[in-house]
KELO-389872 format. One record per residue (C-alpha): residue in one letter; x, y, z. Coordinates in steps of 0.2 Angstrom, whole numbers, padded with zeros to 4 digits, always signed. Layout:
<atoms>
aXYZ ...
</atoms>
This chain:
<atoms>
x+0681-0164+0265 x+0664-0160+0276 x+0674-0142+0282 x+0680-0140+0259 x+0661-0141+0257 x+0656-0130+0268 x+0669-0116+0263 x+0659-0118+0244 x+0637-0118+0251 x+0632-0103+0242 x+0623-0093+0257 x+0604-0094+0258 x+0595-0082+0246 x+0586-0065+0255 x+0566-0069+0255 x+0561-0056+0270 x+0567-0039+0276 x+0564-0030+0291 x+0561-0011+0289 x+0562-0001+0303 x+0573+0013+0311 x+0584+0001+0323 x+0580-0017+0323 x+0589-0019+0341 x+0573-0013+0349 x+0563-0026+0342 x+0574-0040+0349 x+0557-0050+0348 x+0556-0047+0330 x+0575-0052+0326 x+0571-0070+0334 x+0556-0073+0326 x+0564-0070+0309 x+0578-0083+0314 x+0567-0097+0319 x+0555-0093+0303 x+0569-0089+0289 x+0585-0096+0296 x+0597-0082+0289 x+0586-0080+0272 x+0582-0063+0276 x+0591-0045+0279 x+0588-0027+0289 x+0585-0013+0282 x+0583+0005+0290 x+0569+0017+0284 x+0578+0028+0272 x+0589+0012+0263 x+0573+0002+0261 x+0565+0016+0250 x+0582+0017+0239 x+0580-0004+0238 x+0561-0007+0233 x+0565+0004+0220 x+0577-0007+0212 x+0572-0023+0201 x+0580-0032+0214 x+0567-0031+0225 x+0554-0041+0216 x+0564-0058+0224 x+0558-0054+0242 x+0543-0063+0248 x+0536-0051+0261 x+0545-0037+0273 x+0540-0032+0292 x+0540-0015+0293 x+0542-0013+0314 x+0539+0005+0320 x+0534+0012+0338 x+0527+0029+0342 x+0542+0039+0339 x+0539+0034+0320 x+0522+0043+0320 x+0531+0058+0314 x+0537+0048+0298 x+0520+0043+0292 x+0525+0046+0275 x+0540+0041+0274 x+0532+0024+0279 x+0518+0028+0268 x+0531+0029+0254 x+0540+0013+0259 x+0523+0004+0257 x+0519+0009+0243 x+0536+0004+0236 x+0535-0013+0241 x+0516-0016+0235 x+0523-0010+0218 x+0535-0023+0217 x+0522-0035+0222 x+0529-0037+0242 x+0518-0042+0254 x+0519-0031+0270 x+0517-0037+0288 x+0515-0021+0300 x+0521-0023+0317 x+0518-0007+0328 x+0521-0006+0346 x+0512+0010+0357 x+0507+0020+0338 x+0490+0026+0339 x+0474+0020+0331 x+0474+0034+0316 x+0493+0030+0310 x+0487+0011+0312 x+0473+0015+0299 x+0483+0025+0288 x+0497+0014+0285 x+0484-0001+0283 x+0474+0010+0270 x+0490+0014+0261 x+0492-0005+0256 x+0500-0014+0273 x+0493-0033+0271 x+0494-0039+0289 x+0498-0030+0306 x+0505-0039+0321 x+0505-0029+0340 x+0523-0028+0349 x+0527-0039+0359 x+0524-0049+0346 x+0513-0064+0354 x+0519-0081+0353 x+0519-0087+0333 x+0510-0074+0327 x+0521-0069+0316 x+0523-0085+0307 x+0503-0086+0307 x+0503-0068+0298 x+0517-0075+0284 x+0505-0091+0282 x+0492-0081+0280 x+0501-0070+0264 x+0507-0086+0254 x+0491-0092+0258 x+0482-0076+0248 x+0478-0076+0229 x+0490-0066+0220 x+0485-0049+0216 x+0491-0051+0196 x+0471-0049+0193 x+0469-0030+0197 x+0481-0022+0184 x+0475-0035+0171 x+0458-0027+0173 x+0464-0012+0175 x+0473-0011+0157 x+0460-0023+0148 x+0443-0024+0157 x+0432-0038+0161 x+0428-0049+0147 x+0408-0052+0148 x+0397-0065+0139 x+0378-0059+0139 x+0363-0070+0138 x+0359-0069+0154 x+0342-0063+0165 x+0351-0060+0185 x+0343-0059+0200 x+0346-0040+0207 x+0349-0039+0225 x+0350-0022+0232 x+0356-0018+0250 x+0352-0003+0259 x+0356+0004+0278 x+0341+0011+0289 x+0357+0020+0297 x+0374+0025+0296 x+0387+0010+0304 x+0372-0002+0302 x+0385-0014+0292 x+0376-0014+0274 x+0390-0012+0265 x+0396-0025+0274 x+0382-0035+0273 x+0382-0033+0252 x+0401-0037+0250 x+0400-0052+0260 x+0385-0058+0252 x+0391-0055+0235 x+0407-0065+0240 x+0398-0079+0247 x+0387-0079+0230 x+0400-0081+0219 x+0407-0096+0229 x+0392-0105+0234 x+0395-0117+0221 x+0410-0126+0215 x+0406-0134+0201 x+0393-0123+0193 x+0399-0106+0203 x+0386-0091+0197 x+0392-0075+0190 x+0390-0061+0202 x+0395-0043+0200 x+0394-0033+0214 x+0390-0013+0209 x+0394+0002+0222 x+0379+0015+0219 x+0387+0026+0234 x+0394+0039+0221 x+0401+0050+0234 x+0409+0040+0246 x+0406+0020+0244 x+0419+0010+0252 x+0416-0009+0243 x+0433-0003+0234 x+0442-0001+0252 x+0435-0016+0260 x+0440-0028+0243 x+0458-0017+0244 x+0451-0012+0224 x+0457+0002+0213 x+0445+0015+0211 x+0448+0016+0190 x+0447+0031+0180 x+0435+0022+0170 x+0421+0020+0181 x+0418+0039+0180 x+0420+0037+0160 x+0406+0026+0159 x+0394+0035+0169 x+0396+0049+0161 x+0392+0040+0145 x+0378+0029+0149 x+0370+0032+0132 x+0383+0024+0123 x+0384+0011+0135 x+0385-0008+0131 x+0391-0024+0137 x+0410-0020+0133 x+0412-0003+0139 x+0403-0009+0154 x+0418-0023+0156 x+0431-0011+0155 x+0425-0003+0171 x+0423-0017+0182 x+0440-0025+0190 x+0442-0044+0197 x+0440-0048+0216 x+0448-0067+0219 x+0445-0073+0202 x+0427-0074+0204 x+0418-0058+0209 x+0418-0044+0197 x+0416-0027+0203 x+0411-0008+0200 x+0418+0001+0211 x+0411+0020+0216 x+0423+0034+0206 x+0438+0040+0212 x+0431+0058+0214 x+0416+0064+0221 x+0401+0066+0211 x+0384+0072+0212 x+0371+0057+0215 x+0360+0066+0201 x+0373+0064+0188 x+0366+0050+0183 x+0346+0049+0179 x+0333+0036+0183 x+0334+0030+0165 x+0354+0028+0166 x+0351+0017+0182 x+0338+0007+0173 x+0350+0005+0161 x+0364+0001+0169 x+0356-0012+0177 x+0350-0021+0162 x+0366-0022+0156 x+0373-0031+0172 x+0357-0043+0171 x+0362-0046+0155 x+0382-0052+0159 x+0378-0062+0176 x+0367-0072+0185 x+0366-0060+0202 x+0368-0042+0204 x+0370-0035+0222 x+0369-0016+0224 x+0376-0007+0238 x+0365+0008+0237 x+0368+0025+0246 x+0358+0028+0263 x+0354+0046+0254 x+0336+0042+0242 x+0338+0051+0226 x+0326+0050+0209 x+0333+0033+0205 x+0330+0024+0220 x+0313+0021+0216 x+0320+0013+0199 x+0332+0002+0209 x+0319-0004+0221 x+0305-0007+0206 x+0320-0018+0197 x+0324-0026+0211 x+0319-0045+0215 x+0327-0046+0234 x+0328-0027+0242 x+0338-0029+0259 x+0336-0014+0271 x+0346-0017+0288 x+0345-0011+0305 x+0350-0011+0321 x+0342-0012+0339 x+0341+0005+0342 x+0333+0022+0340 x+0339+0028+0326 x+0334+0013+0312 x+0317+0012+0320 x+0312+0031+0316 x+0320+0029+0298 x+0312+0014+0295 x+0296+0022+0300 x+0300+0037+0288 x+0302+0026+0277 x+0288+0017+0277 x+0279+0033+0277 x+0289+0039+0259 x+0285+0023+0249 x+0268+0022+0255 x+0266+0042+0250 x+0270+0038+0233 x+0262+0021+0232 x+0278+0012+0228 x+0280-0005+0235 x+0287-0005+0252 x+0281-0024+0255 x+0296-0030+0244 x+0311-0024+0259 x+0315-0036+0268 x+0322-0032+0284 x+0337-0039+0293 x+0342-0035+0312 x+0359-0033+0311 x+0371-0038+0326 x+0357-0046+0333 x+0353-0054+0349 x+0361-0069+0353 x+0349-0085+0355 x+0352-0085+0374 x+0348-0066+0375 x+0328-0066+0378 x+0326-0048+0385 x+0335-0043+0368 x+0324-0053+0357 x+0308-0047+0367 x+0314-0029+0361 x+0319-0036+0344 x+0298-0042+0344 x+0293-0027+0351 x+0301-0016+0339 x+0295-0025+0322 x+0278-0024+0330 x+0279-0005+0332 x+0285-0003+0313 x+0274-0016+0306 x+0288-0024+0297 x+0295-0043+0300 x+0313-0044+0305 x+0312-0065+0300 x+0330-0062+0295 x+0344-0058+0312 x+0363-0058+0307 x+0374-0061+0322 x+0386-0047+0327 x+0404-0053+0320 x+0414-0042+0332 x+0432-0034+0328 x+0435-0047+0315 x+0421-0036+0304 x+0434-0021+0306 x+0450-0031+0304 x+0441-0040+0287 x+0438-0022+0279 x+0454-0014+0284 x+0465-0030+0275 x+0453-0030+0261 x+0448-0046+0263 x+0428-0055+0263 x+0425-0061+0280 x+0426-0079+0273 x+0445-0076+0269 x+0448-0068+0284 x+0439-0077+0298 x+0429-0091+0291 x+0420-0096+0307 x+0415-0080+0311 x+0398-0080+0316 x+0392-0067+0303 x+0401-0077+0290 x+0390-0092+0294 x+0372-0080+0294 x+0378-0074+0276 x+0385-0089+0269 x+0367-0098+0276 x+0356-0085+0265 x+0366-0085+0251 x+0364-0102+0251 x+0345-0100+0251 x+0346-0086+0236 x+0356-0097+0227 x+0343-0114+0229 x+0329-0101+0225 x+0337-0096+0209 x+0342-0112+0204 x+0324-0119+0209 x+0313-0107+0198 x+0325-0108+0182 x+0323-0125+0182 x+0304-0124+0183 x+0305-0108+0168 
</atoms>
């Protein structure tokens, strides 16, 4: 009887696949996959995985591991390709590479790769990296929004937060994603509206580091600004998480002067209008507008680091706003990767330093390591990714104080 109803179990159903050009060499690999999926998942080499994730089929599997070493550097994209395919079909992708070099490492995680895994694969790391992807909102949202828009309720009177980088690599595009993010899920019973809006026309990256779709619309609106209003202005943003809107920089390259100080002003009236904050990651270049953004502006954050470089910009830019009498008292400066506590030479120099410029540097963010790099090449705010980070906490902390101040001075308007 036990041996008839074995003869008649239907085999287990194929949730995983691994990609790659012979699976023997990742023996590693072919273990973990046993112990995490039993026999629910198959191999595939390179060239029959692309001819598979085209097919309907594929829709049924939950993630594939595509496993490749440095003689696969060569077939970039092909691998490319494969990603692509699977994303397509809405399949999560682990990336395990042994011995492939940084560059093919970043273009296959730009090209849509959700998790990456180092061979040898250390001990349940693998299973952690599956965990994480069922753990991860669904990406149903983005091609929502990118066929029908953001639907928007006006009303409102936000607070406009602009972020801008005394350097290049200072971390304020960093600093503005995360602070949006943290924003719009400071509360969870009352969580605020918060749009965050890239004003690096040429080459902002909050659309890389929220893994976005830069949309054809973006550059639509701008280049209609007059007959702008709340529902063209919809149809340009897309949906991070459910709870951050977002308008990303075009997918071309475009002159800063495309759009006049009147557009900007504009534009962020209309954003006031729909949500309760508005954080601006401006460009480090200063064009005709930036005066408007910074007049509009209720919190204008300028970050910095510890070295040469930010103090001598700073200093120019101090002199520039002063020139032209336009109110340099309102940046407040924040000393990014900070000192730490235990650090007292550091923070002697910190001291020295916002003595010298005459500026006070009140506000320190703590230097979150590799995990910063690692949040922005999966796409992912620093509180999805590594929640305990300690940048994550300095964020969460002052979005927490924006938000009490917001919520203090409504209630005595």
């Amino acid at each position: 009887m036990t041996s008839t109803t074995a003869l008649h179990t239907p085999p287990s159903p194929i949730v995983a696949c691994t990609i790659s050009r012979n699976v023997q060499n990742f023996d590693l690999l072919i273990e973990d996959m046993e112990d995490l999926l039993g026999e629910g998942w198959g191999d595939l080499g390179f060239g029959e995985a692309l001819a598979f994730l085209n097919q309907p089929d594929a829709q049924k599997l939950e993630f594939v591991a595509v496993a490749i070493d440095e003689e696969d550097e060569d077939d970039l994209g092909l691998l490319a390709e494969i990603i692509a395919a699977a994303k397509a079909r809405n399949v999560k992708v682990v990336l395990i590479a042994e011995d492939v070099t940084p560059a093919a490492l970043h273009q296959l995680l730009r090209g849509g790769a959700d998790e990456f895994v180092p061979y040898p694969l250390p001990e349940k790391e693998l299973a952690a990296a599956v965990e994480r992807l069922r753990r991860r909102p669904a990406p149903a949202s983005a091609p929502q929004s990118q066929s029908k828009g953001v639907q928007l309720s006006g009303g409102g009177d936000g607070v406009l937060i602009a972020v801008q980088g005394m350097c290049g690599g200072c971390g304020a595009t960093t600093f503005a994603v995360n602070l949006a993010w943290e924003l719009a899920t400071v509360s969870k019973e009352h969580a605020p509206r918060v749009c965050l809006m890239d004003f690096g026309l040429q080459f902002g990256s909050v659309a890389t580091y929220l893994d976005l779709p830069r949309r054809d619309a973006v550059l639509e609106l701008l280049s209609e600004l007059e007959a702008m209003d709340g529902d063209s202005f919809g149809q340009a943003l897309v949906t991070f998480g459910e709870k951050l809107q977002v308008l990303t920089s075009p997918a071309d390259v475009i002159p800063l002067d495309m759009i006049s100080p009147e557009d900007v002003k504009s534009l962020l009236n209309v954003a006031r209008e729909h949500f309760d904050y508005v954080v601006v990651d401006m460009p480090s270049t200063l064009v005709q507008w930036s005066e408007t953004v910074l007049v509009e502006a209720q919190v204008y954050f300028a970050l910095l680091e510890l070295d040469m470089r930010s103090a001598q910009n700073t200093l120019r830019l101090k002199r520039a706003l002063q020139a032209e009498e336009l109110p340099f008292d309102k940046l407040r400066f924040a000393m990014n990767r900070a000192p730490k506590f235990t650090d007292l030479q550091g923070k002697s120099r910190v001291r020295r330093m916002a003595e010298s410029l005459g500026i006070n540097l009140g506000l320190q963010l703590s230097d979150g390591g590799k995990a910063v790099t690692m949040a922005g090449d999966h796409g992912e705010p620093l509180a999805a990714h590594a929640a305990k980070n300690p940048l994550r906490k300095d964020i969460a902390k002052l979005a927490a104080e924006l938000h009490a101040i917001g919520q203090t001075d409504a209630e005595a308007a």
